[in-house]
Z-matrix of the N, CA and C atoms (Angstrom, degrees):
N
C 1 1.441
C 2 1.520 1 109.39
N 3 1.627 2 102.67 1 115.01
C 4 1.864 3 97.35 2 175.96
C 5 1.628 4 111.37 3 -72.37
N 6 1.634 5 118.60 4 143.53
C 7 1.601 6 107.80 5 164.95
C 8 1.660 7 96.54 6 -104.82
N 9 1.766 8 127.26 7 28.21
C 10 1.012 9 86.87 8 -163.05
C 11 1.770 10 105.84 9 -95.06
N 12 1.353 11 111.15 10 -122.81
C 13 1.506 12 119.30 11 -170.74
C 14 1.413 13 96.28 12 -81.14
N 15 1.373 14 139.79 13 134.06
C 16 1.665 15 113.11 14 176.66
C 17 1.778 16 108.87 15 -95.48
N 18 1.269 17 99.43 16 158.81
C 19 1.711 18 114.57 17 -172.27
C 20 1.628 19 106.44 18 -40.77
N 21 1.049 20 121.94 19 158.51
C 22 1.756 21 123.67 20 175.29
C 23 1.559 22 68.81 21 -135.14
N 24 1.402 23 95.92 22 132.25
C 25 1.480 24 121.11 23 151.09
C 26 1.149 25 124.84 24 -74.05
N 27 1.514 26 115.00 25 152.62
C 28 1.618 27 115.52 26 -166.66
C 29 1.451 28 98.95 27 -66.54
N 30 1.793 29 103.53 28 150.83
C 31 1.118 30 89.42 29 164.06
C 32 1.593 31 102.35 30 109.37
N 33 1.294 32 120.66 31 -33.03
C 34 1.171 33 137.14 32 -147.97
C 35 1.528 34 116.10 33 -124.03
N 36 1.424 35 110.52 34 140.50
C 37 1.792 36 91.20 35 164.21
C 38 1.992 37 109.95 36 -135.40
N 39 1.043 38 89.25 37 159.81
C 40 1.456 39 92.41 38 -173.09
C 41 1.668 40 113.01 39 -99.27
N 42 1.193 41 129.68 40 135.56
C 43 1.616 42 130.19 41 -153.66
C 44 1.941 43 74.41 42 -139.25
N 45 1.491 44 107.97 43 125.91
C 46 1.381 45 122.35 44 144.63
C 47 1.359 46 120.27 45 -124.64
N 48 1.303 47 94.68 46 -178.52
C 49 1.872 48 94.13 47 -170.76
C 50 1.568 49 104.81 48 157.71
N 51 1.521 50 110.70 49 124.96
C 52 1.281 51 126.31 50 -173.26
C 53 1.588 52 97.94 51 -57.36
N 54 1.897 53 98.31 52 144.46
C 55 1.690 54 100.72 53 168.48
C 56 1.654 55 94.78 54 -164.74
N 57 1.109 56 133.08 55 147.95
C 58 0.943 57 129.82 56 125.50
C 59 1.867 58 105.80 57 92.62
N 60 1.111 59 88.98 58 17.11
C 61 1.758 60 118.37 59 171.20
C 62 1.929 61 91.73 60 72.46
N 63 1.220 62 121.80 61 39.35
C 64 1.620 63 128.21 62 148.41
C 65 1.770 64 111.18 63 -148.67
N 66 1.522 65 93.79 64 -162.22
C 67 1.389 66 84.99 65 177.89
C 68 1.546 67 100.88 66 -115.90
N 69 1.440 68 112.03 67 -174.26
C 70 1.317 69 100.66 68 -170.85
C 71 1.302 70 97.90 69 -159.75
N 72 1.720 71 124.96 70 130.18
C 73 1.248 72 139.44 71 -153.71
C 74 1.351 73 94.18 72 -124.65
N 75 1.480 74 121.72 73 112.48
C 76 1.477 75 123.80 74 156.77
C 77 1.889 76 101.44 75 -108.61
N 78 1.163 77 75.79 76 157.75
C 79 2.201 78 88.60 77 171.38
C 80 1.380 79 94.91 78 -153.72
N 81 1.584 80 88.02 79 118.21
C 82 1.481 81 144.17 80 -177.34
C 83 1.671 82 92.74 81 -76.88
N 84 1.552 83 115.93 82 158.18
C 85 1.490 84 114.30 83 164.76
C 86 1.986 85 87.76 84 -90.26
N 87 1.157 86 91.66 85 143.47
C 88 1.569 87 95.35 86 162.62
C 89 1.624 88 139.42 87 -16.55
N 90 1.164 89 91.00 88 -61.53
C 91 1.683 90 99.30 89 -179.79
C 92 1.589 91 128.35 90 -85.41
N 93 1.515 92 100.61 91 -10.88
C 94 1.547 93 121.94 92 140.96
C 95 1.391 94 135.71 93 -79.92
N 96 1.506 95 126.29 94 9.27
C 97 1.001 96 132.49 95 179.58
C 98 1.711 97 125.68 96 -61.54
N 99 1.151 98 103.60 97 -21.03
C 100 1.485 99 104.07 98 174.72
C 101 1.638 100 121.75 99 -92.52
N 102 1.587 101 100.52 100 -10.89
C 103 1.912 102 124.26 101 152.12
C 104 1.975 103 104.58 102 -38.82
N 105 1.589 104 101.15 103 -22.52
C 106 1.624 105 77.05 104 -153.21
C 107 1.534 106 115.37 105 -74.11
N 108 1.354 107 113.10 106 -11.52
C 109 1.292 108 97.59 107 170.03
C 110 1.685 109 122.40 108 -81.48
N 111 1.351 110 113.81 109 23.90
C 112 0.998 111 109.70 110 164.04
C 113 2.045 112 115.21 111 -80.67
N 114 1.184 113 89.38 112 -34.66
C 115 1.307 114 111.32 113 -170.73
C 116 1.713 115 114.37 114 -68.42
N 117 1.497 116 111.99 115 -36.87
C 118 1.313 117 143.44 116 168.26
C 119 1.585 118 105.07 117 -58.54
N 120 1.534 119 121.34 118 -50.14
C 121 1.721 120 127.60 119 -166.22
C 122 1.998 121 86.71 120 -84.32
N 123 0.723 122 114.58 121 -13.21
C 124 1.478 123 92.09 122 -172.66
C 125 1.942 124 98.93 123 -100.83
N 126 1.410 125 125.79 124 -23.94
C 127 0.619 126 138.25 125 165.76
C 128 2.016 127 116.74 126 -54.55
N 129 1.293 128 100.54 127 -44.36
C 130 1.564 129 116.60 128 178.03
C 131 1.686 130 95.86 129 -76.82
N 132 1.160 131 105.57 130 -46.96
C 133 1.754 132 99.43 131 -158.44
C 134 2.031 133 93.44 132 -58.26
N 135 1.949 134 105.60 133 -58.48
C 136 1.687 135 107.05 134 -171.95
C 137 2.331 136 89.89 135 -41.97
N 138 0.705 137 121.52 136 -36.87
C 139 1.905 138 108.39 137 -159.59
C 140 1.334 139 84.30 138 -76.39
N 141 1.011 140 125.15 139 -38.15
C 142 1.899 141 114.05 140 -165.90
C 143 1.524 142 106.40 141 -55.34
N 144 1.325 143 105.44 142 -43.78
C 145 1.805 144 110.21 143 -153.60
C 146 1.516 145 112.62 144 -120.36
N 147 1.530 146 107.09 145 -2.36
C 148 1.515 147 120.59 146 158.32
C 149 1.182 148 135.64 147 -121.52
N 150 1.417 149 109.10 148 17.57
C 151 1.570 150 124.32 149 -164.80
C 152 1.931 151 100.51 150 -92.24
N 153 1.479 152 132.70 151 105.41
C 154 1.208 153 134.26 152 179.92
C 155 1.905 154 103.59 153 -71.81
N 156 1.441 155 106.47 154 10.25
C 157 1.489 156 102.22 155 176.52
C 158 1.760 157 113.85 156 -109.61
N 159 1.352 158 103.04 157 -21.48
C 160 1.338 159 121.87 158 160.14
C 161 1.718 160 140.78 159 -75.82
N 162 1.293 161 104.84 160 82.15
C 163 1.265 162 118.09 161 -167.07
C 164 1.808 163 132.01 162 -30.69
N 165 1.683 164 88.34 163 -29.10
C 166 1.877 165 115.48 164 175.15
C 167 1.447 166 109.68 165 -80.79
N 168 1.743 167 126.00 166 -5.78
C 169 1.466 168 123.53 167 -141.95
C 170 1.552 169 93.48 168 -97.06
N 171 1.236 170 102.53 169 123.01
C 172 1.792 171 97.98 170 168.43
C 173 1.550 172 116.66 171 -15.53
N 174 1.483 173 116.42 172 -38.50
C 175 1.722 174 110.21 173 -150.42
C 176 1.461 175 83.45 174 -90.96
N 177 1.493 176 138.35 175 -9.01
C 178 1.300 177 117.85 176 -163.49
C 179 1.484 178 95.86 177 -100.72
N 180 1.643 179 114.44 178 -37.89
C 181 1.300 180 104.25 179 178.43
C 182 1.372 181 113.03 180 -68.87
N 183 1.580 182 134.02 181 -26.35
C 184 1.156 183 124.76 182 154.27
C 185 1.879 184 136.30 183 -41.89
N 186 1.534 185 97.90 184 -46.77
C 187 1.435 186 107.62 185 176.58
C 188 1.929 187 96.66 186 -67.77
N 189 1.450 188 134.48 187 -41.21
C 190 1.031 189 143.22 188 161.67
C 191 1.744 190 109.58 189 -23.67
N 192 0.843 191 133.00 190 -80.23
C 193 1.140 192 153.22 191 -131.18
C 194 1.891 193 108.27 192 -98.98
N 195 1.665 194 99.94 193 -33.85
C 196 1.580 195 132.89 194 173.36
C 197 1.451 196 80.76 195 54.91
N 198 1.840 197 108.47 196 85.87
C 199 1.490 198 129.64 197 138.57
C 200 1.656 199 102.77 198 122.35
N 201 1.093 200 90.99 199 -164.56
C 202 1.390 201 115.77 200 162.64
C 203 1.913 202 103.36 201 102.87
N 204 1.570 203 117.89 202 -155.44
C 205 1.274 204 125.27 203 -155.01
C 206 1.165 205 92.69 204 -110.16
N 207 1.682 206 108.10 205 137.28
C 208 1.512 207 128.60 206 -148.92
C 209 1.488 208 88.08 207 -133.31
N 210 1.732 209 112.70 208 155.47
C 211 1.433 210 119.45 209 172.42
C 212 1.914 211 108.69 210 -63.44
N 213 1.142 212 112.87 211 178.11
C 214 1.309 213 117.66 212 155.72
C 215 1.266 214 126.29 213 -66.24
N 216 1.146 215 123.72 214 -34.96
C 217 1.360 216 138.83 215 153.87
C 218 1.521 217 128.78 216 -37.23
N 219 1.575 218 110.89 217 -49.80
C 220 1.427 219 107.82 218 176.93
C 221 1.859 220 107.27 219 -106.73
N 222 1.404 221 102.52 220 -5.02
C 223 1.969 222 101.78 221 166.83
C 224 1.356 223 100.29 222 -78.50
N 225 1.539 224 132.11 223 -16.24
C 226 1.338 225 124.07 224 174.40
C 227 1.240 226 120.34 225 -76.67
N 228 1.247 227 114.73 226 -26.25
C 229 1.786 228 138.54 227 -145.98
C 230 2.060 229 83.69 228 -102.02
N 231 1.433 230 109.72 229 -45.36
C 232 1.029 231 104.01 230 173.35
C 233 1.545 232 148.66 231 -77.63
């Protein structure tokens, strides 16, 4: 079993970046590589509003409150 860096295929680039208490490896095609912070903000937004460690996060004010009407976002997640 390798732990090392894994191959990026030609052609390709690899975008990491802590989220979500790991890390997280997307690969972009090349000439979209500067797309990745699109991929990164949606990544921040799911921790904002689904994070059970985040006191502001929809799911906490949900567990808060015990119920009620949730975005589409976290009735999906759920």
């Amino acid at each position: 079993m390798s732990t090392g860096t894994p191959l990026t295929p030609g052609g390709m680039r690899r975008l990491g970046f802590a989220a979500m208490g790991t890390r997280v490896e997307v690969l972009l095609p090349a000439e979209h590589v500067d797309d990745g912070h699109v991929v990164r903000a949606l990544f921040q937004d799911w921790e904002a509003r689904l994070s059970r460690f985040r006191p502001d996060s929809e799911l906490s004010r949900l567990n808060a409150r015990g119920g009620g009407v949730v975005s589409p976002l976290l009735a999906g997640v759920l």
